[in-house]
KOLSE-93238 format. One line per field, with one value per residue (C-alpha): residue in three letters; x, y, z. Coordinates in steps of 0.25 Angstrom, whole numbers. Layout:
N
code (ALA	...);
x (X	...);
y (Y	...);
z (Z	...);
END
This chain:
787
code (UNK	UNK	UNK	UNK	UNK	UNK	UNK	UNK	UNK	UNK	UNK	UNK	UNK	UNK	UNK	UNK	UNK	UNK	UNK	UNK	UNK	UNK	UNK	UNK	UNK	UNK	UNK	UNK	UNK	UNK	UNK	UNK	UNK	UNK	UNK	UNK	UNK	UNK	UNK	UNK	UNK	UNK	UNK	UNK	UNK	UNK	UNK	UNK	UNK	UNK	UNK	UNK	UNK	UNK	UNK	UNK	UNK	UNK	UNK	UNK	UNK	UNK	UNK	UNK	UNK	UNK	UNK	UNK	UNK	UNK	UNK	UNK	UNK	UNK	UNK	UNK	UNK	UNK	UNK	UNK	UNK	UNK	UNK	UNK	UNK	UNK	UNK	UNK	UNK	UNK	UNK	UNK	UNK	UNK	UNK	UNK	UNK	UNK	UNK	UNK	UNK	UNK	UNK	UNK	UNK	UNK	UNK	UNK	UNK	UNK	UNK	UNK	UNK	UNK	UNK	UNK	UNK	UNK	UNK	UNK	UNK	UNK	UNK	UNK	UNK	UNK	UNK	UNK	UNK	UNK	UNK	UNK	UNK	UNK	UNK	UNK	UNK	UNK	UNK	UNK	UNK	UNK	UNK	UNK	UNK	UNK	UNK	UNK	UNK	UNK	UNK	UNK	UNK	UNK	UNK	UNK	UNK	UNK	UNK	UNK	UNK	UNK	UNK	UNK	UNK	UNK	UNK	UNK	UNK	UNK	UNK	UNK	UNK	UNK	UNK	UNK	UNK	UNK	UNK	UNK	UNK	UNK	UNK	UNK	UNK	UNK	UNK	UNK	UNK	UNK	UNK	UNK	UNK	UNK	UNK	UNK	UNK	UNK	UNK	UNK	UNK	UNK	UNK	UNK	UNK	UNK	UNK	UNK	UNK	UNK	UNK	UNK	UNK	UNK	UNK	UNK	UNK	UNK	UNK	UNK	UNK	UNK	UNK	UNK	UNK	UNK	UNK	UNK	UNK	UNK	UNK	UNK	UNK	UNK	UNK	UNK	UNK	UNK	UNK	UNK	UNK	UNK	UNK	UNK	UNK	UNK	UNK	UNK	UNK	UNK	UNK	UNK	UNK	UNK	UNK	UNK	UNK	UNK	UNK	UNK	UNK	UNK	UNK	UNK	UNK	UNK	UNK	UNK	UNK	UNK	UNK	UNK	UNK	UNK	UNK	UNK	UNK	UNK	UNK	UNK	UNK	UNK	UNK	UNK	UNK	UNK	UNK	UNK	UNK	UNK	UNK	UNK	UNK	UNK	UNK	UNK	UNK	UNK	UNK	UNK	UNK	UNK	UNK	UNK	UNK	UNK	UNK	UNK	UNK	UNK	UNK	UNK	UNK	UNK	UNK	UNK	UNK	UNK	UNK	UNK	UNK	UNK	UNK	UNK	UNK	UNK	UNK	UNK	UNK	UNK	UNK	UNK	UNK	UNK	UNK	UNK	UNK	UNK	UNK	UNK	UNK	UNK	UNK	UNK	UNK	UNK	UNK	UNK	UNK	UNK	UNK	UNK	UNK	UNK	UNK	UNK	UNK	UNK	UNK	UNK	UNK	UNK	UNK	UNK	UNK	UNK	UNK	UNK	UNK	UNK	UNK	UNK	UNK	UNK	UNK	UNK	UNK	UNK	UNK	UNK	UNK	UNK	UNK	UNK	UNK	UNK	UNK	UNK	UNK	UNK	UNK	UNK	UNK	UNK	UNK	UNK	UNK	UNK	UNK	UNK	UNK	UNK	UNK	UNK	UNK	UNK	UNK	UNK	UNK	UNK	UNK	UNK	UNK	UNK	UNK	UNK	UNK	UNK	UNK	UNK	UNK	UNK	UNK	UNK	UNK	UNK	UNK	UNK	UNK	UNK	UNK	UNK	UNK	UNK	UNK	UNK	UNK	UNK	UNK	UNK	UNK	UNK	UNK	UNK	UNK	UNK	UNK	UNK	UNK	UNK	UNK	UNK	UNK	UNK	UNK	UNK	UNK	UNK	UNK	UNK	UNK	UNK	UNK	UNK	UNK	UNK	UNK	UNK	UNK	UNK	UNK	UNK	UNK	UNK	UNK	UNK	UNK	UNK	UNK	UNK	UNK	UNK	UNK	UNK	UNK	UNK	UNK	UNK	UNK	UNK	UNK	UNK	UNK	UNK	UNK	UNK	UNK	UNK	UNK	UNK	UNK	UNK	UNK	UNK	UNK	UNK	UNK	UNK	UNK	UNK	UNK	UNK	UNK	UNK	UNK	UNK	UNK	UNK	UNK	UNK	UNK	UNK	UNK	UNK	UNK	UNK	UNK	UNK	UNK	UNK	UNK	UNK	UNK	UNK	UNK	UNK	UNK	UNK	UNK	UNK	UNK	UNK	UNK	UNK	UNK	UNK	UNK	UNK	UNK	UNK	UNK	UNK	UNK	UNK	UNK	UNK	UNK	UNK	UNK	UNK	UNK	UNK	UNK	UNK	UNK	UNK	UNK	UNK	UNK	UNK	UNK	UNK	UNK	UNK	UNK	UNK	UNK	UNK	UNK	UNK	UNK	UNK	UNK	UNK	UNK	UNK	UNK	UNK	UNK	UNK	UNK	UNK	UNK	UNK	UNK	UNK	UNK	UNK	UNK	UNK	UNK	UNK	UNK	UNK	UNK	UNK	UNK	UNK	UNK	UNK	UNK	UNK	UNK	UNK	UNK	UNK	UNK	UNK	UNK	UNK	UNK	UNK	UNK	UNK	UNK	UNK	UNK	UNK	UNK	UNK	UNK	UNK	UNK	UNK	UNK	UNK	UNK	UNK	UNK	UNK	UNK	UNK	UNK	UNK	UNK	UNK	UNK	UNK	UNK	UNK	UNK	UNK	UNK	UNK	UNK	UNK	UNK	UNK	UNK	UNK	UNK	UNK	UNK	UNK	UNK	UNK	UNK	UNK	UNK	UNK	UNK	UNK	UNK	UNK	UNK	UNK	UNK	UNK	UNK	UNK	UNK	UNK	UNK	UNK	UNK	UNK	UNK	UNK	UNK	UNK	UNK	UNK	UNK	UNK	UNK	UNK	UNK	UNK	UNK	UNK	UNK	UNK	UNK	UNK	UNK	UNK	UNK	UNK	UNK	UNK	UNK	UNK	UNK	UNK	UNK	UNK	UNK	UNK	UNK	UNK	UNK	UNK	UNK	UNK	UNK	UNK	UNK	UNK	UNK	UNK	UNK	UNK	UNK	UNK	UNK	UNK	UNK	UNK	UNK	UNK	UNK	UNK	UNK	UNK	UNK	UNK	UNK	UNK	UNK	UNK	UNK	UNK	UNK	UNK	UNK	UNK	UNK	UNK	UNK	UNK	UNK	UNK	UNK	UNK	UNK	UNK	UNK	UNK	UNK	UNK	UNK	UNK	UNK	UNK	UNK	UNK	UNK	UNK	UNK	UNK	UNK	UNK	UNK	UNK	UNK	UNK	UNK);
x (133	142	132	141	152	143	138	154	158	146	139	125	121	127	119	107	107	111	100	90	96	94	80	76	82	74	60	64	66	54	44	51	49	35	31	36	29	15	14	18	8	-3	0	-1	-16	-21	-17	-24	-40	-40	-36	-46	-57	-53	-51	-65	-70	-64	-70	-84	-83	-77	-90	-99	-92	-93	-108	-110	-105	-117	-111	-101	-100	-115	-122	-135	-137	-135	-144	-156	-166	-163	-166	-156	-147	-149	-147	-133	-130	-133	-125	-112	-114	-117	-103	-94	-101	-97	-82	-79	-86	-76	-64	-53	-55	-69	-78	-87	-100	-95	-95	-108	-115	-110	-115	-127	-128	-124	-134	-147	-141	-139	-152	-159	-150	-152	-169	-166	-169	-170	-154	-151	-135	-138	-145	-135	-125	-130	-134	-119	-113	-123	-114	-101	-113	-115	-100	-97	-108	-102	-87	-91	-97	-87	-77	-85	-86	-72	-64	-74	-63	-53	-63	-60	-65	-78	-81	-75	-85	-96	-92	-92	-102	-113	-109	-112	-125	-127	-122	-126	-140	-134	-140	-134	-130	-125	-117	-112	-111	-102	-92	-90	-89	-79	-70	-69	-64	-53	-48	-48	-40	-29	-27	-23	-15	-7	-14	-11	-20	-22	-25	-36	-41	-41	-48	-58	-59	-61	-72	-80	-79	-84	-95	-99	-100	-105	-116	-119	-118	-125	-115	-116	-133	-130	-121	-128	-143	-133	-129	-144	-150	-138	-129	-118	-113	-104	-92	-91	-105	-101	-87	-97	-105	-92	-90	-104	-116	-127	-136	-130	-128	-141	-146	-134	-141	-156	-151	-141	-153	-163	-151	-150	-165	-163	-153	-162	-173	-165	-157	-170	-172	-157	-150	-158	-154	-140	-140	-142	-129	-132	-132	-119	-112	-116	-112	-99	-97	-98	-88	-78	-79	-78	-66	-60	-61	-53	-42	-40	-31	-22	-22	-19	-9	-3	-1	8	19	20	31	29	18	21	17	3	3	5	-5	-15	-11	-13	-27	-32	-27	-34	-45	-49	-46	-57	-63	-80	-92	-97	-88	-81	-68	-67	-75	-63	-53	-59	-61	-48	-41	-47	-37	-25	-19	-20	-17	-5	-1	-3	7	18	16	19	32	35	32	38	51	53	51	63	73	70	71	85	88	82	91	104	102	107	93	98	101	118	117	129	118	126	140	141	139	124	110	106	106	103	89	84	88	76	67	79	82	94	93	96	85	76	80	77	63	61	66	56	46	49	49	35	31	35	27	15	17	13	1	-2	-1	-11	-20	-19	-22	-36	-40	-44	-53	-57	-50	-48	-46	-32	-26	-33	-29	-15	-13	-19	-9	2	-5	-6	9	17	10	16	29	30	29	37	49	46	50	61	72	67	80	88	99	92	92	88	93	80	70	78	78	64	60	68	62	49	53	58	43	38	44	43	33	19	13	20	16	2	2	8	-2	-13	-17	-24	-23	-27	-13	-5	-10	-6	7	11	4	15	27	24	22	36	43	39	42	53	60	55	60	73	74	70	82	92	87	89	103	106	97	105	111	124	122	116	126	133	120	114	126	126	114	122	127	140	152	141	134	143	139	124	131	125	122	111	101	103	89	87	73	67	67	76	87	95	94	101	92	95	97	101	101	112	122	120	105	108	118	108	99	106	111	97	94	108	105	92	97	107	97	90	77	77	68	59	55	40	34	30	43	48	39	41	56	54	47	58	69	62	58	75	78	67	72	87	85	73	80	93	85	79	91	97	85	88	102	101	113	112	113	101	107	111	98	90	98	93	78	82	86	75	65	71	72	57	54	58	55	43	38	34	44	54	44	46	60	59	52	61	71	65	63	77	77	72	56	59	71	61	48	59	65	56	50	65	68	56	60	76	68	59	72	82	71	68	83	87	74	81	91	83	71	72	68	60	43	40	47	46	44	53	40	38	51	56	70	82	86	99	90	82	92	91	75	74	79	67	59	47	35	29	40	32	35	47	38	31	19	20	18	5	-1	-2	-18	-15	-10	-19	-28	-15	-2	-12	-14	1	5	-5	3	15	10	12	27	38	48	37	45	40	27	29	40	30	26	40	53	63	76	89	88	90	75	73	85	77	65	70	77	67	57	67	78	69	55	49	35	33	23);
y (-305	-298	-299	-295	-306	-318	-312	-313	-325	-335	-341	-339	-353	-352	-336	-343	-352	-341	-333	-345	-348	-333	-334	-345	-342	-326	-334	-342	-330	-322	-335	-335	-321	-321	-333	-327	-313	-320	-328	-317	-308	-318	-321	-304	-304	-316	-309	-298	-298	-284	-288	-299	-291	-283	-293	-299	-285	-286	-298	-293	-281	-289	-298	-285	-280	-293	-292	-280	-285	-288	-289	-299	-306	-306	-316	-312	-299	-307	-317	-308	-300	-289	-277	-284	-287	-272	-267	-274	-267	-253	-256	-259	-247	-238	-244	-246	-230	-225	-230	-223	-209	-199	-204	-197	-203	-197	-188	-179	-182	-196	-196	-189	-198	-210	-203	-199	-214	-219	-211	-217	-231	-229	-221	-236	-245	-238	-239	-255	-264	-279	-280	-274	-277	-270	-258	-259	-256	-245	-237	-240	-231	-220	-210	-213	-210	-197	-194	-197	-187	-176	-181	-177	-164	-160	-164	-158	-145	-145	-149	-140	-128	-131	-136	-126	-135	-136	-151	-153	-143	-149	-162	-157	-147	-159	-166	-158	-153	-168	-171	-159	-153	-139	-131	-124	-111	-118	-127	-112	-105	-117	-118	-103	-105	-115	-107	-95	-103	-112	-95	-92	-107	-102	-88	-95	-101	-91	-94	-82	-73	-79	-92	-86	-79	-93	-99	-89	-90	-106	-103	-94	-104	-116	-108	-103	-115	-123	-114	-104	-115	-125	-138	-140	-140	-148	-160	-161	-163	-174	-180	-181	-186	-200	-195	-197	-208	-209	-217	-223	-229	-235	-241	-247	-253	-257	-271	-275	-283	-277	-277	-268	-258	-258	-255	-244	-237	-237	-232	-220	-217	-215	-207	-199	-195	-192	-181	-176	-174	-168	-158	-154	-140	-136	-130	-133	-123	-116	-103	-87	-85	-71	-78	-85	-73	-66	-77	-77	-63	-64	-75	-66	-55	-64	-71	-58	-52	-63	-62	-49	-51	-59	-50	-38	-47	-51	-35	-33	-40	-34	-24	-18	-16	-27	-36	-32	-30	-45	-49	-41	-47	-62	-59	-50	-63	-73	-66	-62	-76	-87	-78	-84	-77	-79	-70	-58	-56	-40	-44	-52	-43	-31	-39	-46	-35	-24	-12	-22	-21	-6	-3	-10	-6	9	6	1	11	23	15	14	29	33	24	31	47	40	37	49	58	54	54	68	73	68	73	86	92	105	104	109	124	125	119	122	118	109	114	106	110	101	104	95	89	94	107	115	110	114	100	90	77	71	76	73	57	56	61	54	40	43	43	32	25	30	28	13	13	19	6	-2	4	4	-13	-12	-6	-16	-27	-21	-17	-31	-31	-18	-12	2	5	0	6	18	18	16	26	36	32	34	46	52	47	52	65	65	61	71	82	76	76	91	94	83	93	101	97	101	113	126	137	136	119	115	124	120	104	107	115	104	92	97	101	87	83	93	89	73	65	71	57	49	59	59	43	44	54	44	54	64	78	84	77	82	94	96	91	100	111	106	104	116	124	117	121	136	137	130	138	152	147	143	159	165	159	162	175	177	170	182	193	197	208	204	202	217	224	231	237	240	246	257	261	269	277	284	275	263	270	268	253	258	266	261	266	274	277	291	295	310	316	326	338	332	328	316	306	292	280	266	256	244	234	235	226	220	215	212	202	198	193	187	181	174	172	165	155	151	148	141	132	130	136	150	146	136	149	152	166	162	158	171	181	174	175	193	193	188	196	209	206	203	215	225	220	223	236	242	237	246	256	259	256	269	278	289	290	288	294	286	295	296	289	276	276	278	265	259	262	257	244	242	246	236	225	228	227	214	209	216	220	229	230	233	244	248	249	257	270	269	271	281	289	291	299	311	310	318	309	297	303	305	292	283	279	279	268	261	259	256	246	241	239	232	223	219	217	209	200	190	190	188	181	170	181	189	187	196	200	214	212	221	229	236	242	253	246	255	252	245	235	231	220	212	215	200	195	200	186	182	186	173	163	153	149	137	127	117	111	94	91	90	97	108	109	110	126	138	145	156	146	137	151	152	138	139	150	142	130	137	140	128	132	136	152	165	164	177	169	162	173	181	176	169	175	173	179	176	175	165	157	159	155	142	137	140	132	121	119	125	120	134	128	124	130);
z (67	57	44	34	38	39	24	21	27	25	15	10	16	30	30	28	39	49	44	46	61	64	61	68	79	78	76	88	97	92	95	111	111	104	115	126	123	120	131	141	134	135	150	153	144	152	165	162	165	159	145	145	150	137	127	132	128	115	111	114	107	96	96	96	84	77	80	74	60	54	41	44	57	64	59	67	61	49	51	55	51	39	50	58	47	42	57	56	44	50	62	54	43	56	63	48	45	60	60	47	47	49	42	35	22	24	16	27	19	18	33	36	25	34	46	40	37	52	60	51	52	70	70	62	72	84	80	76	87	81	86	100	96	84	91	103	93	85	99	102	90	92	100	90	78	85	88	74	70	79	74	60	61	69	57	47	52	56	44	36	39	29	19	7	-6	-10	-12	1	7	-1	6	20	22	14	25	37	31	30	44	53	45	40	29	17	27	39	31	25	37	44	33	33	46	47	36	43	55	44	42	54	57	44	51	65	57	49	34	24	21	6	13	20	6	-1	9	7	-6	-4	7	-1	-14	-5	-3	-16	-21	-10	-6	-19	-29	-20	-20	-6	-7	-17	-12	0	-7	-16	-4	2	-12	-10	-21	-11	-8	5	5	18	15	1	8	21	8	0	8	13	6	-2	8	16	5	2	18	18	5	8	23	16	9	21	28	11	13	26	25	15	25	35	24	18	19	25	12	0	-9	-10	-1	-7	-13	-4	9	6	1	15	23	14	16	31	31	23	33	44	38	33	46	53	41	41	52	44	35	44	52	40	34	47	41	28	27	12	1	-7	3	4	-9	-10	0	-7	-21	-17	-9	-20	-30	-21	-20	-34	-38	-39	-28	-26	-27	-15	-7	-11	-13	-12	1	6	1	8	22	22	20	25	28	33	19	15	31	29	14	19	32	21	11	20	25	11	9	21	18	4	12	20	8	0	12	15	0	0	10	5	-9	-15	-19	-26	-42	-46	-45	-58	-69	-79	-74	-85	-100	-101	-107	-97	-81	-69	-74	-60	-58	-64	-52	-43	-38	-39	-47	-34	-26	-39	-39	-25	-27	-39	-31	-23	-32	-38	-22	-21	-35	-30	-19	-26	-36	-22	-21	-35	-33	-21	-32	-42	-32	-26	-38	-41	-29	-31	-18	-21	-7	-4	-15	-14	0	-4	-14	-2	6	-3	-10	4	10	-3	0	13	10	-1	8	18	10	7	22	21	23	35	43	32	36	38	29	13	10	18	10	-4	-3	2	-10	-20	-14	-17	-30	-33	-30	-37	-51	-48	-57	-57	-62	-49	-39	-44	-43	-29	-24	-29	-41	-30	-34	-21	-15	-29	-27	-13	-16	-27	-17	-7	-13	-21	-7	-4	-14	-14	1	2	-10	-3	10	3	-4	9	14	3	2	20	16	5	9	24	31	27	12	13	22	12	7	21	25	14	18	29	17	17	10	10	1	-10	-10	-16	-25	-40	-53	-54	-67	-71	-75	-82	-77	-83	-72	-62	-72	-69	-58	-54	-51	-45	-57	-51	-36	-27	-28	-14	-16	-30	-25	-15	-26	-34	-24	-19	-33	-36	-22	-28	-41	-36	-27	-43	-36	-41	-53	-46	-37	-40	-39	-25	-20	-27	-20	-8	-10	-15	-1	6	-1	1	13	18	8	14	30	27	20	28	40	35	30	43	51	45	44	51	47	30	24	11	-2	-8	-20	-11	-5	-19	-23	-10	-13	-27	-20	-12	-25	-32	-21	-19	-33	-34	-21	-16	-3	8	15	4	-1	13	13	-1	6	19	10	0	14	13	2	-5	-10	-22	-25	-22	-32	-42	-44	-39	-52	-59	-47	-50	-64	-61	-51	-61	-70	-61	-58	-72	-74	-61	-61	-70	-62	-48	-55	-46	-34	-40	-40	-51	-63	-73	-86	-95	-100	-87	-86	-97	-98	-102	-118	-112	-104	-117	-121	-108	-105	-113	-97	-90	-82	-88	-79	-84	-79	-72	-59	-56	-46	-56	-50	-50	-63	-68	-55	-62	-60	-47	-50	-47	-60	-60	-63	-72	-81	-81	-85	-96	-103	-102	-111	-124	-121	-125	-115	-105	-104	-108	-113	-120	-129	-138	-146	-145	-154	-147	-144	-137	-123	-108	-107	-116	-110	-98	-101	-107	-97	-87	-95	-98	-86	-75	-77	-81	-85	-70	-61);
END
């Protein structure tokens, strides 16, 4: 049938009607089909003597029931006596009670109330015997009484788990001291009890550690003020005095007559008075405040102990500081917030943590340590460490900021990048301070600041070995010796933060690095000076000593010296050319390198060593090679003893004194008597005028005054080195206690000077000279205040 069509093509009348033929003929089919269905189904029940035996069942349980409806329907119980009549009451209040304990709607004290209420009305039906029905009936209910008391202990105890709120704990534990007898400790211990297992239920099921914390914290406030200030003590004596009134009681009295109010009130109060009896002497009082704090206590430990796992669990997964510093922030934050009494939070913090935190924080700060020693070693080895050996390339009063300590600015930006990566990290450790503080947990960052104290120590030292695989020969001990010098002149209040402010590690890093640089720099001198000091940079000068027309090339100008009784007489006035160029040689490498004033005295007495020691093996070696056929003239071989005087002089050793009388054996001892103390002097002179020259070689200087200096010599004597020139190294800064009694009395005459040169040129007036050129750019470029 095409709707829309008929709507198009009928009118309103002629729809109608087909609408009202359509429904009669429907009502007609539904009343056959309703007929033929009832009268089939009707055939099948009366077929079956099982569905009558049930309906005949039915029907007598519906007649008992209706018995039992004292109020309404049995007209016996109505009719009789008033013990009957009150039986029937008791009986329905037992079975409209029973059916409605237990509810969801339900309030536990509600419940037990009614329960309370239920056992006192079966124990008087069960001892009633005016109506055997009555009593039949009551016997009847007596094991679903007791399962219904079994029922609700069960779910008091159960749902008292997740019970956080104090009004809602009030509620429950008044009622299972009502229900089950408990005192004021049981009731304590079983709620503790049941808490720790709710933990225990939120860690199987993955809770957060702050979760855990607040639950605590909600735990531990229940008990305050439920136990401490006495409100449980206190609802459960209001219950027992009838100050409660229980709702599933006021609804069973809403619909029902006076009377039967009445017999519910005097029997609720024989069930009040006997609660009383039976909670008399359990929890009269509220419990020591120090017998709750120890069973708190133990509770915490015991609770702590099960979480610490979370927590170390949990610490696995972190991967850098700032996530334990975070972790530590919001449990430090819920835990000095609201935190009770009764429990203390220090105690928490200190069992739930334990050593998982710091353990872990150590583990990701040396990673962190270790990750930095990574990036500054490969930056190390790919940057030029050396200053620009032309300073003054460029017309400037200004040179390279760097090149007085003998470094690059390259070399000095990575380190100071590194300090910086540290100082960063240091910061971190400084957070973990400020978040303990609050608890007073000095440990952790103390431990910490050890731990990074004791691994910056490390990694200090480490890179002062960095460049061990560097190519052999003098690089290795120079970027050796320039590295440490970088960390040398880094910032003295940093390095003192890093170290944790600890003077025995400052100190024995300024004893290291200083002990660093001093043999690295000798190592790198004994090397340029093997480089320099060889057979073949000698062999012209060894090889004259076979005399003949080699001799020409010691062939000098003497001094022509008048004696009185011997007349004149030629001495040795200067070094040979060879060793000359040998030295300044050496010294031209190390200033070259921009170490040759950062050499100390130690450094420079070790190098002396060396020198003479390669300058007495060449020579002796020669000299003996040719003693027994010496055919040098007496005046070659006096400028050979001259030689080796002078290199002795001002490289002193035994050996060389050695060489000196193998050679003196060669000639004349009349000769020798004789002009020994003229080449004393010449020595004595030719040293005081080279030792500006080779003052970055020479240990000890001559002053001017002990030598008598020709009248030619007394315009330059001004050049002579300062005996009083401090040494080049400088201590870190502000480690200067650290120095032994000798270098403290020598800085202390330096503090008067302004330019920190001569001290001699307070109290003289200035005047142009080298010295005084000298002495201020030692003091201004090249750091000449330093130790």
């Amino acid at each position: 049938m095409d709707v829309d069509r008929l709507m198009r093509d009928l009118s309103v009348e002629q729809l109608e009607n087909i609408q009202q033929n359509l429904e009669k003929e429907m009502e007609g089919k539904r009343e056959s089909l309703r007929e033929m269905v009832g009268r089939r189904y009707r055939d099948v029940l009366e077929a079956s003597s099982e569905v009558r035996h049930v309906c005949s069942l039915a029907d007598k349980l519906a007649s008992d029931i209706a018995n039992t409806r004292v109020g309404y329907q049995s007209t016996h119980v109505r009719t009789g006596g008033r013990e009957e009549q009150k039986a029937g009451e008791h009986l329905y209040a037992v079975n409209y009670l029973v059916s409605s304990i237990g509810g969801d709607s339900g309030e536990p004290l509600d419940d037990v109330v009614a329960l309370c209420m239920v056992e006192h009305l079966q124990k008087q039906l069960i001892s009633n015997h005016s109506s055997p029905m009555i009593h039949k009936n009551a016997r009847a209910l007596t094991n679903r009484i007791v399962a219904t008391r079994s029922e609700l202990e069960f779910q008091n105890c159960s749902t008292l788990l997740d019970i956080s709120r104090s009004d809602w704990a009030t509620n429950q534990l008044a009622a299972i001291a009502l229900l089950q007898g408990k005192d004021i400790s049981q009731l304590l211990e079983l709620y503790l009890e049941k808490r720790f297992e709710h933990v225990t239920h939120l860690i199987e099921d993955s809770a957060t550690i702050l979760n855990i914390v607040d639950e605590m914290k909600k735990t531990l406030a229940v008990v305050e003020e439920l136990f401490v200030h006495g409100e449980l003590i206190h609802a459960i004596h209001s219950v027992c005095n009838g100050q409660y009134k229980c709702e599933l009681i006021r609804e069973m009295c809403a619909d029902q007559a006076y009377s039967f109010e009445k017999t519910i009130n005097e029997d609720m109060d024989r069930v009040w008075r006997h609660l009383r009896e039976k909670l008399s002497g359990r929890g009269a009082g509220t419990l020591p405040s120090q017998l709750v704090g120890e069973k708190c206590a133990a509770w915490i430990e015991k609770t702590c102990a099960v979480t610490h796992k979370l927590v170390a669990e949990v610490c696995e997964y972190f991967d850098n500081l700032d996530q334990i510093i975070d972790l530590l922030q919001a449990i430090t934050a819920s835990l000095k917030q609201d935190w009770p009494r009764i429990g203390s939070n220090r105690s928490v913090y200190d069992k739930l943590l334990q050593t998982a935190v710091v353990d872990k924080a150590k583990i990701l700060l040396i990673q962190m340590i270790e990750s930095i020693e990574l990036f500054a070693k490969k930056r190390f080895e790919s940057t030029s460490d050396g200053p620009q050996t032309a300073i003054f390339d460029e017309r400037t009063y200004h040179p390279d900021s760097q090149s007085h300590i003998g470094i690059s600015t390259q070399l000095y930006n990575c380190v100071k990048t590194l300090w910086e990566s540290l100082e960063q990290t240091n910061e971190k450790c400084a957070q973990f301070e400020t978040i303990c503080t609050p608890m007073a947990d000095m440990a952790t960052s103390n431990a910490l600041k050890e731990t990074m104290a004791t691994n910056v120590l490390q990694l200090l030292l480490r890179l002062c070995e960095l460049h061990s695989d560097k190519q052999e020969g003098s690089a290795r001990f120079l970027a050796r010796a320039r590295l440490a010098l970088a960390l040398v002149h880094s910032e003295s209040t940093l390095i003192c933060k890093l170290l944790d402010k600890d003077s025995q590690r400052i100190t024995s890093l300024n004893q290291r690095l200083h002990s660093i640089i001093e043999k690295n720099l000798g190592d790198f001198c004994e090397v340029v000076v093997d480089e320099h000091i060889t057979v073949a940079s000698l062999s012209e000068y060894l090889e004259s000593f076979e005399g003949g027309m080699y001799a020409l090339r010691l062939v000098m100008e003497f001094q022509t010296v008048d004696l009185p009784d011997v007349g004149e007489v030629t001495v040795p006035i200067a070094l040979s050319p060879p060793l000359q160029s040998i030295l300044f040689d050496i010294s031209s490498c190390l200033a070259e390198a921009s170490v040759a004033h950062l050499l100390t005295k130690k450094i420079r007495k070790r190098l002396d060593e060396h020198v003479s020691h390669r300058m007495a093996q060449l020579i002796g070696e020669r000299v003996e090679e040719l003693k027994d056929s010496w055919h040098l003239p007496s005046r070659s071989t006096l400028q050979v003893l001259f030689d080796c005087q002078l290199i002795g002089a001002m490289f002193p050793s035994e050996r060389m004194r050695s060489v000196c009388s193998s050679i003196e054996s060669h000639l004349d001892p009349f000769d020798v008597s004789l002009l020994s103390p003229l080449l004393a002097a010449n020595v004595k002179l030719v040293y005081t005028r080279t030792q500006v020259l080779f003052s970055c070689l020479v240990a000890d200087t001559l002053s001017s005054k002990e030598v008598q200096l020709p009248q030619s010599f007394s315009k330059i004597q001004d050049v002579s080195v300062h005996i009083e020139q401090p040494s080049r190294i400088p201590m870190v800064p502000r480690l200067d206690r650290t120095m032994n009694g000798d270098k403290k009395n020598g800085g202390a005459r330096l503090k008067n000077n302004k330019y920190l040169a001569n001290p001699q040129q307070g109290s003289s007036k200035s005047t142009p000279s080298l010295s005084a050129f000298y002495d201020r750019i030692s003091s201004s470029w090249f750091g000449g205040a330093n130790n």
